[in-house]
C-alpha positions as CSV (number, residue, x, y, z in Angstrom):
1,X,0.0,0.0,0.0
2,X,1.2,3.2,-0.7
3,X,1.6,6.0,1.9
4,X,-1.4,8.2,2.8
5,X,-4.0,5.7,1.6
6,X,-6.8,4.5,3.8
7,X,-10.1,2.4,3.3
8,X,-13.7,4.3,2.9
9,X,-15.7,3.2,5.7
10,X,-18.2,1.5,3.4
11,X,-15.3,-0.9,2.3
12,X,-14.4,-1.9,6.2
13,X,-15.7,-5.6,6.8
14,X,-16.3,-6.9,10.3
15,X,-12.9,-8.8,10.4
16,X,-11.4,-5.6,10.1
17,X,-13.0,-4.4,13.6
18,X,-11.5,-7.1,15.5
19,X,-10.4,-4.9,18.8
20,X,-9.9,-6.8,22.0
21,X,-13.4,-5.9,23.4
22,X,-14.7,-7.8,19.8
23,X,-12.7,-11.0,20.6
24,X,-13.4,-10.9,24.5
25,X,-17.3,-11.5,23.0
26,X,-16.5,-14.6,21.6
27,X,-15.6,-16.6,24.9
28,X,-17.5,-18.4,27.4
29,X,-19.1,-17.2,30.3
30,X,-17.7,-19.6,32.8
31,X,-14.5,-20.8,32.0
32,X,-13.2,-18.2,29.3
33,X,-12.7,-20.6,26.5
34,X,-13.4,-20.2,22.8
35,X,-17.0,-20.4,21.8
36,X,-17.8,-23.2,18.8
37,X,-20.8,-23.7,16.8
38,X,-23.1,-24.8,19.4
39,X,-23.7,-22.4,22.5
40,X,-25.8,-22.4,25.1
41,X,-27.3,-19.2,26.2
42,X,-28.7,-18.2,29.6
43,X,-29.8,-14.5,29.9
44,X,-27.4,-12.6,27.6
45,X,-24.7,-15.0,28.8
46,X,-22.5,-17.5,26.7
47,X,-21.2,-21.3,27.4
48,X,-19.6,-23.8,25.6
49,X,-21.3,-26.6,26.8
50,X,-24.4,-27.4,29.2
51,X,-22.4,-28.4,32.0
52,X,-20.6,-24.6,32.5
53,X,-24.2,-23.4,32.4
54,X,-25.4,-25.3,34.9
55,X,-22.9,-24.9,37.1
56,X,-22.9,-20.8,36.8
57,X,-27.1,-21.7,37.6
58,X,-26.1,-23.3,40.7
59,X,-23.9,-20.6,41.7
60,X,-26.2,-17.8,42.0
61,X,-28.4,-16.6,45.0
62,X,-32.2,-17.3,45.5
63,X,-32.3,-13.7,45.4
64,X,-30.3,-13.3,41.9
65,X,-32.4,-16.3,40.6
66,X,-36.0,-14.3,41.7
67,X,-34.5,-11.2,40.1
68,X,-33.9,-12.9,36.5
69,X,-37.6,-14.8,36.5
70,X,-39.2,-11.4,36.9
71,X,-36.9,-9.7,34.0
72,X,-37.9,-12.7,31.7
73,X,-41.3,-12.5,32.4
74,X,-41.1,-8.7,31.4
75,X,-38.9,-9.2,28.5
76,X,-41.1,-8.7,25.1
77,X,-41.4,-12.0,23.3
């Protein structure tokens, strides 16, 4: 590339955004590893596998577990 020349923002793709806060996104809740095809989701949260979900279930508070019922029964379907 020759000095001086940048991209127009309609040519920048999504692999070109790749900051640290992008790639922190793709990792699982729990343990931190990578995410694969199939992820489980619990309120905005991500796991690679069942058993991580679970256990983050099993960690939280009666209170904490209340709280998230009434926010899904208020989300919009």
């Amino acid at each position: 590339m020759r000095a001086g020349f940048t991209i127009p923002p309609s040519r920048v793709t999504p692999s070109l955004l790749q900051t640290p806060e992008a790639i922190v996104q793709h990792r699982c809740d729990y343990c931190g590893g990578h995410l694969g095809l199939i992820v489980d989701r619990y309120y905005r949260m991500r796991f690679c596998c069942k058993a991580h979900m679970s256990a983050y279930k099993q960690r939280l508070t009666i209170e904490t577990r209340a709280k998230i019922r009434q926010l899904e029964l208020l989300a919009p379907t």
